[in-house]
C-alpha positions in Angstrom: 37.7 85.3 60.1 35.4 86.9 62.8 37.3 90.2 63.4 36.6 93.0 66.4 34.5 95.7 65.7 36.5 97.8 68.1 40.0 96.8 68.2 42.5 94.9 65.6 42.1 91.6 67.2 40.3 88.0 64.4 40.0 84.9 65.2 38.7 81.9 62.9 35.3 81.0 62.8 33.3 78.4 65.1 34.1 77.6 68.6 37.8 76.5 68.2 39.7 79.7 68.5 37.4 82.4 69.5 38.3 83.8 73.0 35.5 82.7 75.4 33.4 85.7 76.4 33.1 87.7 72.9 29.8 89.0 72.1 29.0 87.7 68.5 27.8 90.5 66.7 27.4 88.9 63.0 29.0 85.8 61.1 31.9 88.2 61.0 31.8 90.7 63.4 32.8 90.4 67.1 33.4 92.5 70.4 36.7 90.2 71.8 36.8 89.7 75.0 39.8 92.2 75.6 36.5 94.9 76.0 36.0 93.7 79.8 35.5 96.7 81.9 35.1 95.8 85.9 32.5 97.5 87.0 33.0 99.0 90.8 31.6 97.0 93.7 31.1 93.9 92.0 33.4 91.8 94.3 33.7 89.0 91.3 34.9 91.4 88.6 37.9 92.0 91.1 41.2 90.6 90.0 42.5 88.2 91.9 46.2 86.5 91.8 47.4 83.2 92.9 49.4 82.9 95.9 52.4 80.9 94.8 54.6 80.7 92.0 53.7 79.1 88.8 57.2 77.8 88.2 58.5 76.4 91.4 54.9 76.4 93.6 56.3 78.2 96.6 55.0 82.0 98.0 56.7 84.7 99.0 57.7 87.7 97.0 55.7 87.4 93.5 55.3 89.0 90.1 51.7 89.6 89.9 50.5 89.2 85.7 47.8 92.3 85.4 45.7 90.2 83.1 45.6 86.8 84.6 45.6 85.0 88.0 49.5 84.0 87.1 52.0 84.8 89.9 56.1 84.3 89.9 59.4 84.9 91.5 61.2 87.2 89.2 64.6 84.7 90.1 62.2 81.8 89.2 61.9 84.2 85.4 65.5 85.0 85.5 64.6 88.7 85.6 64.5 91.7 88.0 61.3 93.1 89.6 60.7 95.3 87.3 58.6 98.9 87.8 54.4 99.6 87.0 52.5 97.1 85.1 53.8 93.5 84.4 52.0 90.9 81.9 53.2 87.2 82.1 54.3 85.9 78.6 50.8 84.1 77.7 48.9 87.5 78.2 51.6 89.6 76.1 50.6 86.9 73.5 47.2 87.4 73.6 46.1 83.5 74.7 42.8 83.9 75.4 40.7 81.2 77.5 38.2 79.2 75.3 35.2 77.4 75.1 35.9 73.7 76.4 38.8 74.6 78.4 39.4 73.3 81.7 39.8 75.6 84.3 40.4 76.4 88.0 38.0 79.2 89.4 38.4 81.6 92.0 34.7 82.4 93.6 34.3 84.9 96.3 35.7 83.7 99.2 35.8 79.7 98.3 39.0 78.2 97.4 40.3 77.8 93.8 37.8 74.8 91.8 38.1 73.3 88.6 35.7 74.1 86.1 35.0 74.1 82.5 34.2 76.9 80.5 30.7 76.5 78.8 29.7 78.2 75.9 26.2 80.2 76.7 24.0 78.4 74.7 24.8 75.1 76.5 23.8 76.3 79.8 20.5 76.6 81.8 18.3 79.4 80.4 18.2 81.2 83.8 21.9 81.0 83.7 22.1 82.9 80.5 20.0 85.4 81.3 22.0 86.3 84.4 23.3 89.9 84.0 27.0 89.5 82.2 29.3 92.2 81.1 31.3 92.0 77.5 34.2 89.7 78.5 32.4 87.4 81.1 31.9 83.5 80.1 30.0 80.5 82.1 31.8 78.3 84.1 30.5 75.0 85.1 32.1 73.9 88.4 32.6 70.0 88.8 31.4 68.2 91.4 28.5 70.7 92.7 27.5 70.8 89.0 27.2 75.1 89.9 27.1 77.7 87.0 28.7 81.7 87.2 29.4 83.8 84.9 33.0 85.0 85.4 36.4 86.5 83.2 39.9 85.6 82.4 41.4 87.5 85.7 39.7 84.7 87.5 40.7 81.8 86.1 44.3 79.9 84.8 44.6 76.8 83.4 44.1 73.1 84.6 47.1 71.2 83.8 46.8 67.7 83.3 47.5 65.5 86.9 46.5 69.3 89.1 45.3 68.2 92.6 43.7 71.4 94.1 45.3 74.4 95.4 49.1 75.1 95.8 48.2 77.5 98.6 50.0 76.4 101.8 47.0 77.7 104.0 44.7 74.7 102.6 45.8 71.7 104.5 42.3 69.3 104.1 40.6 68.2 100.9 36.8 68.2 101.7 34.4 65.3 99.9 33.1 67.6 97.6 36.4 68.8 96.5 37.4 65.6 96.0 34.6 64.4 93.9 35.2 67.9 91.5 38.8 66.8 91.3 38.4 63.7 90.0 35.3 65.3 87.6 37.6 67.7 86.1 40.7 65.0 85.6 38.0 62.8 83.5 36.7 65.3 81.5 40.1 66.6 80.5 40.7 63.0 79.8 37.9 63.2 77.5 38.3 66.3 75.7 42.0 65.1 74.9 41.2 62.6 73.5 38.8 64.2 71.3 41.0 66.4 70.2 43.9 64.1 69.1 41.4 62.5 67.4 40.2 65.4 65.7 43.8 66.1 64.7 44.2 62.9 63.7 41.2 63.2 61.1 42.4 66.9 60.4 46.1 65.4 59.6 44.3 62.7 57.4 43.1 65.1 55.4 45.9 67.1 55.1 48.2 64.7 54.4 46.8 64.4 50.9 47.6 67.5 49.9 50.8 70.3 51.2 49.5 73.4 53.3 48.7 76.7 51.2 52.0 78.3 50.1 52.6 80.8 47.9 55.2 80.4 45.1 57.8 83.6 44.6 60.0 84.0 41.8 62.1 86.6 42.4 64.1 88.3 45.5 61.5 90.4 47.4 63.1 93.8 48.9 61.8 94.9 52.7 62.4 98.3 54.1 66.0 99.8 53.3 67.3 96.6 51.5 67.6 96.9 47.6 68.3 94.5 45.0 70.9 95.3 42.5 70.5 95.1 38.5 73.6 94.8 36.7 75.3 97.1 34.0 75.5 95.3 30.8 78.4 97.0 29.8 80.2 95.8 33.2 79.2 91.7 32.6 81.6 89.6 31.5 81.9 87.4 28.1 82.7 84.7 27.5 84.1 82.8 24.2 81.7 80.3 23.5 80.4 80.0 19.9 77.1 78.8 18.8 78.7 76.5 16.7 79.8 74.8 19.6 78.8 71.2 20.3 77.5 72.6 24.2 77.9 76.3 24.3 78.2 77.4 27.8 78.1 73.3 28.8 78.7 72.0 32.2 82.0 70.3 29.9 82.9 73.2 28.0 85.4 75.5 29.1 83.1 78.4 29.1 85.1 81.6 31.2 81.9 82.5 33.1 81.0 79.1 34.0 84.1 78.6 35.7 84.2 81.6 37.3 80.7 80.3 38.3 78.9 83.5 36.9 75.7 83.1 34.3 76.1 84.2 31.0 73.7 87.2 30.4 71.8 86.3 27.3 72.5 90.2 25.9 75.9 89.6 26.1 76.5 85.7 25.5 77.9 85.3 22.0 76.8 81.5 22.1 73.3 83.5 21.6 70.0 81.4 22.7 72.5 78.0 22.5 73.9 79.2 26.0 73.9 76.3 28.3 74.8 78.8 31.1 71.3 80.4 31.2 69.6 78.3 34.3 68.5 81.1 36.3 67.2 83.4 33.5 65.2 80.6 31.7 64.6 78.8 35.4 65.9 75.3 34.2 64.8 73.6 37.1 65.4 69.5 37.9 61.6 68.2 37.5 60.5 68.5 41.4 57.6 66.7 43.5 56.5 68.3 46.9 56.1 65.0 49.1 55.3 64.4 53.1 57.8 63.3 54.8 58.2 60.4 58.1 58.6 62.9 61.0 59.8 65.9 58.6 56.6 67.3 57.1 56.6 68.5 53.5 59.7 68.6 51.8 60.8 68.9 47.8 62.3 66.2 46.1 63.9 66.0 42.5 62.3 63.3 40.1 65.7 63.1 38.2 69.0 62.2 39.3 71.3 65.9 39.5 75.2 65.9 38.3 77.7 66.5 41.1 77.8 70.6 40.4 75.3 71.0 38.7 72.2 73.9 39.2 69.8 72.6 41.5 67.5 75.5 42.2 66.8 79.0 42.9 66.6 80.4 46.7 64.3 83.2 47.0 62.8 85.1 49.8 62.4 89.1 51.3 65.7 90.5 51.0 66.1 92.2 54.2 68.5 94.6 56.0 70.6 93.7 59.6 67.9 95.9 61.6 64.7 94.1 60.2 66.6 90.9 60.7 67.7 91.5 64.5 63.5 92.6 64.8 62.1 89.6 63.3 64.6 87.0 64.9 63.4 89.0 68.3 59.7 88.5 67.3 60.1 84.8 66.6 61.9 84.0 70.2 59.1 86.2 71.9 55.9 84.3 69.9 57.9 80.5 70.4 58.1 80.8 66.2 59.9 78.4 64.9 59.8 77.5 60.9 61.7 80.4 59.6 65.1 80.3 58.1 67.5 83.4 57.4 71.0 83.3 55.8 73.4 86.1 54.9 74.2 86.2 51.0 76.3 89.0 51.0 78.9 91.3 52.2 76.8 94.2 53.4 75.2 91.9 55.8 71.6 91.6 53.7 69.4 88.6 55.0 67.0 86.4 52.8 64.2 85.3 55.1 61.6 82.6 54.4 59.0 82.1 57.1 56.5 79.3 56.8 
């Protein structure tokens, strides 16, 4: 990871994740690009919003994001205009613009123009040595082939099919326009298909072997949730007898069993013949984690399992109602999906897995 050395903020190494305009201080050490400071009369460090809304493309009265360019009618969010500062949801997630994205660009006074965002060392060496603050990154502006140095309150994303400016007031589309238009639709074109095809390669790989998981045995407690140990003197025994063809057998008539409760082997008086031990000695069906068509990774048994039988143990953070409410609240905010929670028990205590 390449961490900052002034906030909490990492990324992975290499070009693929790193916010565009970091200043790379070591193999491991950063200044992210959330160090910008506009300096006063420097017209392009201003922040500039677009004029329409981002959902439904038409002006009027808009919710300004304080980080970014984006704009949009609080009825087009489903909220109210709220009071102070507002970020849009990308900015309270921390999306970052990176190297190789494509781009739209507001310069001084011109109208908004696709570019690409260039990492420095692939730009003209009297571009790079034009004075940049922490923050700033080259842009390379299609169709006049221009370079400037800008930041992320500038810029917004090029979606694929964009065809210049939603901006009412901008009726004609000039030559040069034109030509950057069709520039920018190529090279996102291009760098799509270079990166399916790097996930392709990266799948390929990965399809040889599960993603890094790490294997619990046992119920984890999280804040004020607690697991409970049982009183020996307060578990139940059963009759069984060691001498017993299946002690504690799915076919014997073993009490606990059929009150589907696992013989304690302190108590059992079947002794280490109990057949009713699979937790405690973790009698697991002989497993095989396999990929799946269209379902990922998934866990299947190598041996065929009885109707009723003990399949496996389902472990996770044991968790109380509050911590649930927060994390279920965390995952709908960050678009988290491969979690799982389910209540096992009367005071309302969660077991969460997250992948």
């Amino acid at each position: 990871m390449m961490r900052c050395v002034r906030c909490p903020v990492a990324y992975h190494g290499g070009e693929t994740c790193i916010a565009a305009g970091s200043v790379i201080l070591t193999a491991n050490s950063i200044i992210c690009s959330n160090h910008f400071v506009p300096k006063k009369g420097y017209s392009h460090h201003a922040h500039v919003n677009v004029s329409w809304c981002f959902v439904c493309s038409r002006g009027g009265s808009l919710l300004c994001c304080e980080s970014c360019p984006a704009a949009f009618h609080p009825e087009c969010l489903n909220i109210d205009m709220p009071e102070g500062s507002w970020y849009c949801n990308d900015c309270k997630a921390g999306k970052k613009p990176r190297y190789k994205d494509i781009i739209w660009v507001k310069l001084g006074s011109y109208r908004w123009w696709p570019a690409e965002i260039c990492h420095p060392r692939n730009i003209p060496t009297n571009i790079q040595n034009m004075k940049h603050e922490i923050g700033e990154f080259p842009v390379h502006f299609f169709g006049s082939n221009d370079y400037f140095w800008t930041h992320q309150a500038r810029v917004f994303p090029y979606m694929e099919g964009d065809r210049g400016s939603k901006d009412n007031k901008i009726k004609s589309l000039s030559k040069a326009f034109r030509k950057a238009l069709d520039e920018a639709a190529e090279r996102f074109q291009d760098l799509k298909a270079q990166r399916e095809t790097r996930e392709a390669q990266e799948n390929e790989r990965n399809g040889r072997k599960p993603p890094p998981y790490k294997h619990i045995k046992v119920n984890k407690p999280y804040g004020k949730a607690q697991i409970y140990t049982a009183d020996i003197s307060e578990i139940s025994r059963c009759n069984c007898k060691p001498t017993d063809d299946h002690p504690c057998g799915l076919d014997s008539e073993c009490l606990n069993r059929m009150l589907m409760y696992e013989c304690h082997p302190a108590v059992c008086p079947a002794g280490v013949r109990c057949q009713n031990q699979c937790f405690t000695k973790r009698q697991y069906p002989e497993s095989q984690v396999v990929k799946t068509a269209g379902k990922g990774w998934g866990l299947i048994s190598k041996t065929d399992i009885k109707k009723g039988a003990f399949v496996n143990e389902y472990v996770g953070e044991v968790i109380d109602e509050d911590e649930c409410r927060a994390r279920i609240r965390f995952a709908q905010e960050h678009n988290i999906a491969n979690f799982y929670m389910l209540t096992i028990d009367k005071v309302k205590l969660n077991l969460a897995l997250f992948n």
